[in-house]
TIVO-2410 file (N, C-alpha, C; in nm, 3 decimals):
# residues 103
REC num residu      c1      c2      c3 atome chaine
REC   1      X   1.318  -1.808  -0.898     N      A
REC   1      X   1.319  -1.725  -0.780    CA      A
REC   1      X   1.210  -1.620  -0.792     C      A
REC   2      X   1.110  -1.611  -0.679     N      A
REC   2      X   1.024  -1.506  -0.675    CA      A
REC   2      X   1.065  -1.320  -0.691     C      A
REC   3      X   1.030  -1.277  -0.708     N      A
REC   3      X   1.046  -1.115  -0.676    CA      A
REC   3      X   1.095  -1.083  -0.582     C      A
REC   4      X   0.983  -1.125  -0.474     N      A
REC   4      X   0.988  -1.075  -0.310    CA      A
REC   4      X   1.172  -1.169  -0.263     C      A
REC   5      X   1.192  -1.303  -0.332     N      A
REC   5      X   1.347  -1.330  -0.273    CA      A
REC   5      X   1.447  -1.281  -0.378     C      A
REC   6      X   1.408  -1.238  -0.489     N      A
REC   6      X   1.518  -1.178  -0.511    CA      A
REC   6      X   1.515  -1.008  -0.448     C      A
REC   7      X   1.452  -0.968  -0.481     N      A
REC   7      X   1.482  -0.813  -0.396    CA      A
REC   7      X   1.496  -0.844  -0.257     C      A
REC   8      X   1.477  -0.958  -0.161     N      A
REC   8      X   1.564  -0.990  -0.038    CA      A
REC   8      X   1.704  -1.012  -0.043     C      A
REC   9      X   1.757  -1.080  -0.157     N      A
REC   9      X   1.841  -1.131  -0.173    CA      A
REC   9      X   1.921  -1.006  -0.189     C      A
REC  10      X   1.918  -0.948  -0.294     N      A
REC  10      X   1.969  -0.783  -0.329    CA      A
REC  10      X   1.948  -0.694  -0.240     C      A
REC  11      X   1.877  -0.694  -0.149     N      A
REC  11      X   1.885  -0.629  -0.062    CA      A
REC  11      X   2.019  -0.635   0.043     C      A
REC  12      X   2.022  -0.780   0.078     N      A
REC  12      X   2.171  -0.796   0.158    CA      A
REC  12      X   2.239  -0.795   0.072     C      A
REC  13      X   2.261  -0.808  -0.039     N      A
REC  13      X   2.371  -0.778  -0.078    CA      A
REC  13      X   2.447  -0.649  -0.085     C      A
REC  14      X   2.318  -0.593  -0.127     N      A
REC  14      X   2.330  -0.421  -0.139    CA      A
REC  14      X   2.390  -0.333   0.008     C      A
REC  15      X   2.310  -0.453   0.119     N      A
REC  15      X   2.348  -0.348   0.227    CA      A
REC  15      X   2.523  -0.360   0.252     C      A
REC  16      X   2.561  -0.464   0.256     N      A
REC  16      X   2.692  -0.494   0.227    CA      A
REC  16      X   2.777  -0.462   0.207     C      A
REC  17      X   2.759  -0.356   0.063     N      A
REC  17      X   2.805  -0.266  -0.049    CA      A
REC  17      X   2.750  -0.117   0.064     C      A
REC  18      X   2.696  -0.084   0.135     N      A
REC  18      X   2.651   0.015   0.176    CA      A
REC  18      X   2.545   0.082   0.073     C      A
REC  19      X   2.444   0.023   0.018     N      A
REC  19      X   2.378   0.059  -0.055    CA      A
REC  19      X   2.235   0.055  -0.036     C      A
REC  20      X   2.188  -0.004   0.064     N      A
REC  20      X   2.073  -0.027   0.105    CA      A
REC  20      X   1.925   0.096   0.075     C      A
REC  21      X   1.949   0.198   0.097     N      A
REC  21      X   1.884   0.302   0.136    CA      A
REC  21      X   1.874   0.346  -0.092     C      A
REC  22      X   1.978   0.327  -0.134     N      A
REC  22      X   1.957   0.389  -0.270    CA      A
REC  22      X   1.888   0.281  -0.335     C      A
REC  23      X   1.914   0.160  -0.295     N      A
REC  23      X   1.849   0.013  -0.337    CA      A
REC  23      X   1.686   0.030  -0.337     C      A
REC  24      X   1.652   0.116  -0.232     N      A
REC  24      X   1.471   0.106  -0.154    CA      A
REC  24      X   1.472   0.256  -0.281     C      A
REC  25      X   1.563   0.374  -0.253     N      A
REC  25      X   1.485   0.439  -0.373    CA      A
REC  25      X   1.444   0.414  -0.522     C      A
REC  26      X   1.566   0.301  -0.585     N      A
REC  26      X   1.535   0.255  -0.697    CA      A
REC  26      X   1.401   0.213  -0.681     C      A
REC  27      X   1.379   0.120  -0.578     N      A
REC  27      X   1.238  -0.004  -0.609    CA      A
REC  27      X   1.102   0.127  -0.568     C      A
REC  28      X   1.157   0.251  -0.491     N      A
REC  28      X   1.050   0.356  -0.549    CA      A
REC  28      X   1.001   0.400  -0.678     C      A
REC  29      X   1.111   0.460  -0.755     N      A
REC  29      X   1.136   0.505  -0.838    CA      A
REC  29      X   1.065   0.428  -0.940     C      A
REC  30      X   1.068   0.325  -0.952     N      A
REC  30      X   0.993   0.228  -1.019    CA      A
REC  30      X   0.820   0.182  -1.011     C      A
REC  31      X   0.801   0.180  -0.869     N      A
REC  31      X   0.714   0.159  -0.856    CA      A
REC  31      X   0.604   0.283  -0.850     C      A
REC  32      X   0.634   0.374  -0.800     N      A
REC  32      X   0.580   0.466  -0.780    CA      A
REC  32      X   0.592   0.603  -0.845     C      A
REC  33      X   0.669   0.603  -0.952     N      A
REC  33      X   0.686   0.777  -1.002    CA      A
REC  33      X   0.692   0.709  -1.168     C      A
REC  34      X   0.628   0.843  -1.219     N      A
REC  34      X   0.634   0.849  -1.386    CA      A
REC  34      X   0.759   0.834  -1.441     C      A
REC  35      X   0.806   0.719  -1.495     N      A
REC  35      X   0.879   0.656  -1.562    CA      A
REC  35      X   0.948   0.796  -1.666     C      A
REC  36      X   0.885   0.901  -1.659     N      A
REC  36      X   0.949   1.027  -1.761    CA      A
REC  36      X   0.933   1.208  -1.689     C      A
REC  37      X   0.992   1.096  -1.544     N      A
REC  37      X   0.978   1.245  -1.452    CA      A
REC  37      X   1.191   1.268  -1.483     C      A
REC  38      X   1.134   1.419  -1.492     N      A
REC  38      X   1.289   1.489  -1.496    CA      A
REC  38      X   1.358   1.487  -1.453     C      A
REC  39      X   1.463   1.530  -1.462     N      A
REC  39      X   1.636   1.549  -1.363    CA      A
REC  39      X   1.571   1.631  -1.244     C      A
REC  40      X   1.527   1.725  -1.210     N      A
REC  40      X   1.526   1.810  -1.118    CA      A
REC  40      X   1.393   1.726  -1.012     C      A
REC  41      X   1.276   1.669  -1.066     N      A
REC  41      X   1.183   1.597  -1.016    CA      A
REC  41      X   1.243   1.456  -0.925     C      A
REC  42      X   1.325   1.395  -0.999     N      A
REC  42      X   1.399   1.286  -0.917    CA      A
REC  42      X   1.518   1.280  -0.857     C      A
REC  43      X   1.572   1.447  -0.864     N      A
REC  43      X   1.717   1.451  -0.747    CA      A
REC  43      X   1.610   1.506  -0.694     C      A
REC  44      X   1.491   1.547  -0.646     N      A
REC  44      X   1.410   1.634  -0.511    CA      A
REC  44      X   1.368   1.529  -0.450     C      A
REC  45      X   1.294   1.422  -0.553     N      A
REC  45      X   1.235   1.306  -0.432    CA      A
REC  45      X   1.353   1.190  -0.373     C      A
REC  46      X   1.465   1.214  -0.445     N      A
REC  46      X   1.584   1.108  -0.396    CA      A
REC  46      X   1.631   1.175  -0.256     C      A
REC  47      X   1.599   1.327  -0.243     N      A
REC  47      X   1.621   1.382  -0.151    CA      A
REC  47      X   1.545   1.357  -0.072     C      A
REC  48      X   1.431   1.372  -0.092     N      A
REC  48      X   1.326   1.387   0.016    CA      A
REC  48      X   1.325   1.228   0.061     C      A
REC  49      X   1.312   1.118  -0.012     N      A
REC  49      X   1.340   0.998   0.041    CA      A
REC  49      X   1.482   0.924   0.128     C      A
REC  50      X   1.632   0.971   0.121     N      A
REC  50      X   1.697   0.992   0.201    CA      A
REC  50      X   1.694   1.070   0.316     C      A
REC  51      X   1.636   1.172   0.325     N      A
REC  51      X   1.623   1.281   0.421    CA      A
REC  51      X   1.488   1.194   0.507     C      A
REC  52      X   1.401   1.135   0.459     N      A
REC  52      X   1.253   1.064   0.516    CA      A
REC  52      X   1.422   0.896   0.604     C      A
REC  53      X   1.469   0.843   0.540     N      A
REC  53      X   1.543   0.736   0.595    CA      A
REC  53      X   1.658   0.834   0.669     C      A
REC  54      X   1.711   0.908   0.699     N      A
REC  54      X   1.799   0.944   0.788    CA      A
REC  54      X   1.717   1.008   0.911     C      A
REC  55      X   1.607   1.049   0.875     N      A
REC  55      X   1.501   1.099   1.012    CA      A
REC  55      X   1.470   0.974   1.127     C      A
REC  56      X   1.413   0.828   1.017     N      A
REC  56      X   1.395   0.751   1.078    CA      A
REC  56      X   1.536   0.668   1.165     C      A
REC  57      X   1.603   0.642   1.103     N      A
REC  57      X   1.755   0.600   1.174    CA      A
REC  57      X   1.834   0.656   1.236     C      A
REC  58      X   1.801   0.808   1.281     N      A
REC  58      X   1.869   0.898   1.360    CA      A
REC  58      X   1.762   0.966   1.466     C      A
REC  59      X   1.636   0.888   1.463     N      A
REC  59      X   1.526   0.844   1.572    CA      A
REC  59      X   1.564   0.733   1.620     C      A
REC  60      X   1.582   0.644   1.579     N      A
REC  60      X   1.583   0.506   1.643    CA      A
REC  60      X   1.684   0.527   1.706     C      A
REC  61      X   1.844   0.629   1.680     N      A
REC  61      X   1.928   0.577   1.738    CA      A
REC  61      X   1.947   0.672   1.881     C      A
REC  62      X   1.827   0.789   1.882     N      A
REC  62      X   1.853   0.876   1.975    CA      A
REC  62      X   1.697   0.791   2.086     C      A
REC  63      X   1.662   0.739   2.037     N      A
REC  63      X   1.569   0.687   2.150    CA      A
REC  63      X   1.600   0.569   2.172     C      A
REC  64      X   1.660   0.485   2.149     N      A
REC  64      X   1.714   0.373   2.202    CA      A
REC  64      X   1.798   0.367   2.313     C      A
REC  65      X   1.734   0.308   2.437     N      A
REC  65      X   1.803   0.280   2.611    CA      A
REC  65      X   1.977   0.285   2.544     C      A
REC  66      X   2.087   0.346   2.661     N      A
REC  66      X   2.180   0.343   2.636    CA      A
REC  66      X   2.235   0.202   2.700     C      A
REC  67      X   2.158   0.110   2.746     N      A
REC  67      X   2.190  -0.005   2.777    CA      A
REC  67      X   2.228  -0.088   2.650     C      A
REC  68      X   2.371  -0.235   2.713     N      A
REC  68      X   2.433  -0.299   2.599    CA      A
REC  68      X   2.318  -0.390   2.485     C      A
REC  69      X   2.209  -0.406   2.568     N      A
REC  69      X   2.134  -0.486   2.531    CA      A
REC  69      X   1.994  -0.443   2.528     C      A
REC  70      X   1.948  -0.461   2.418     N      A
REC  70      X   1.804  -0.352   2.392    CA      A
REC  70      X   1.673  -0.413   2.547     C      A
REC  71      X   1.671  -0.271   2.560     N      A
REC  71      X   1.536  -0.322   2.682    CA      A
REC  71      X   1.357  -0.350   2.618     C      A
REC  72      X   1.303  -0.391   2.718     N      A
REC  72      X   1.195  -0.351   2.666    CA      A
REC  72      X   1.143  -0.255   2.632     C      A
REC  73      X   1.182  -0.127   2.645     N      A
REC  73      X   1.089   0.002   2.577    CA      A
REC  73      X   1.155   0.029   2.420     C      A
REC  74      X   1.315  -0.022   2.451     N      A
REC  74      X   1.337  -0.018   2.293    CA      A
REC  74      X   1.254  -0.103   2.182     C      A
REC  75      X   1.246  -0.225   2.259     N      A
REC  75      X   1.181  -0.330   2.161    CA      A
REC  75      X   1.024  -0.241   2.151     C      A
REC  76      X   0.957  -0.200   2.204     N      A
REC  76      X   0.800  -0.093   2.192    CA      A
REC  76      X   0.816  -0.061   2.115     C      A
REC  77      X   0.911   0.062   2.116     N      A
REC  77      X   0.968   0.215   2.042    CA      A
REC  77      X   0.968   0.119   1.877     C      A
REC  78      X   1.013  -0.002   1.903     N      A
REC  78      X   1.046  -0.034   1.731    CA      A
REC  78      X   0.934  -0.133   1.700     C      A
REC  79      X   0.871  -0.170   1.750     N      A
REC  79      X   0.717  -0.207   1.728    CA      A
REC  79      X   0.629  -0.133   1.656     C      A
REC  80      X   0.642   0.000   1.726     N      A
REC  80      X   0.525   0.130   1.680    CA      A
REC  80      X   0.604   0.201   1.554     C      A
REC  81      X   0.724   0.189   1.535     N      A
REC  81      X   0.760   0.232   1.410    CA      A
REC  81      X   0.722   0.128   1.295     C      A
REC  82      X   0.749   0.048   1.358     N      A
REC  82      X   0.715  -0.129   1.259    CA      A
REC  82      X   0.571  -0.066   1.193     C      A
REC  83      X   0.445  -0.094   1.339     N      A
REC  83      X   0.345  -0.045   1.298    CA      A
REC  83      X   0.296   0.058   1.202     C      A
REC  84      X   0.349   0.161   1.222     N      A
REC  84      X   0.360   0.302   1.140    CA      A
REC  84      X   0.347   0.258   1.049     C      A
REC  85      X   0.477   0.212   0.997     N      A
REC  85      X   0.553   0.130   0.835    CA      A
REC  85      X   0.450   0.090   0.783     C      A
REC  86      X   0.414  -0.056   0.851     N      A
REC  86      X   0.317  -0.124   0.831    CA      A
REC  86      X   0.188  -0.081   0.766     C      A
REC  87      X   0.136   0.038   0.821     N      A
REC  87      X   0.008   0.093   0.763    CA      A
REC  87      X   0.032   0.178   0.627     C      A
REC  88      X   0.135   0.246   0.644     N      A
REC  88      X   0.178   0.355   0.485    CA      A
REC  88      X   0.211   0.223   0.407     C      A
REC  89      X   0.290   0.104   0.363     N      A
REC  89      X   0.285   0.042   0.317    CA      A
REC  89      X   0.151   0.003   0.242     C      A
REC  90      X   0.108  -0.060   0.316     N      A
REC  90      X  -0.034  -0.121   0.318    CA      A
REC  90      X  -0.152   0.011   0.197     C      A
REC  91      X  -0.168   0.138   0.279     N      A
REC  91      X  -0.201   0.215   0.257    CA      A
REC  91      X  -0.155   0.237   0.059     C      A
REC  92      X   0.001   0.241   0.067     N      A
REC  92      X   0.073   0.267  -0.049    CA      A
REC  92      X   0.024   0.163  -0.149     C      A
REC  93      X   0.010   0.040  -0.079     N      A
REC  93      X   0.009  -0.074  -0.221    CA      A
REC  93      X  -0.150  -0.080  -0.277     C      A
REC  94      X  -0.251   0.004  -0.156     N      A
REC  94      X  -0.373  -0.009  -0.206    CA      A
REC  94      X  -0.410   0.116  -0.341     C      A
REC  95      X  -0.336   0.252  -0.357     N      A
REC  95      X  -0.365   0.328  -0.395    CA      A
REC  95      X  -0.281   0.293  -0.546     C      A
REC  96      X  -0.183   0.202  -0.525     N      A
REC  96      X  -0.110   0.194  -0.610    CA      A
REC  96      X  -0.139   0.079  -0.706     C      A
REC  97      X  -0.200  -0.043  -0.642     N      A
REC  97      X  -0.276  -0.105  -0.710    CA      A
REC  97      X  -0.186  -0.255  -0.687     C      A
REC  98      X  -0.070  -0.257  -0.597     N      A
REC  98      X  -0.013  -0.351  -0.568    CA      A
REC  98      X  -0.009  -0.428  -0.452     C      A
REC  99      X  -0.171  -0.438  -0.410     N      A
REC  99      X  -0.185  -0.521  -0.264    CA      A
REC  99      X  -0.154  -0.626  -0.306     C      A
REC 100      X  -0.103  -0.718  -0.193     N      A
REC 100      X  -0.067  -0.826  -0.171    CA      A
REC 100      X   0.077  -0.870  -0.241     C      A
REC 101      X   0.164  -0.769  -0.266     N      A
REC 101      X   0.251  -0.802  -0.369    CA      A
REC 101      X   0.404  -0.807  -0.294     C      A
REC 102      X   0.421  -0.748  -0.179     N      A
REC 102      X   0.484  -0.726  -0.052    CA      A
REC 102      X   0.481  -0.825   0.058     C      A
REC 103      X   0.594  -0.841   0.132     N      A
REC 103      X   0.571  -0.897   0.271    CA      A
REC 103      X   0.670  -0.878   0.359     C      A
***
């Protein structure tokens, strides 16, 4: 099994468990921060990275049509966040040295 399907795989599982959001900080934590950053250094960015995912999911849910069935401006609205994503990603794996390692 590849990387990319097992961290899919763990991913639903995780969300499941309601774990989704601490699941994406681990695969930060790893990828991106000094392996011998402190107690006080990684409860600030666990913060700041929950607080960055409750901004985005408590956007989506205040701009989304109150209709039963998503309209077209919802489907936009989550396009251009897609997009957003899309580029800091991108952006992230080039500085980090892990292009192409994502999808």
């Amino acid at each position: 099994m590849s990387d990319t399907e097992f961290l899919r795989r763990l991913a639903r599982e995780l969300v499941d468990k309601g774990k989704l959001i601490e699941a994406g900080f681990v695969s930060y934590r790893l990828t991106a921060m000094n392996p011998r950053a402190g107690k006080t250094q990684l409860e600030e960015t666990r913060m700041a990275f929950f607080a960055g995912a409750q901004h985005l999911f408590g956007s989506i849910m205040g701009i989304l049509d109150d209709d039963r069935e998503p309209t077209a401006e919802d489907l936009r609205r989550m396009d251009v966040i897609s997009d957003e994503l899309k580029i800091f990603i991108a952006e992230f794996e080039r500085k980090h040295g892990l292009a192409g390692r994502t999808q």
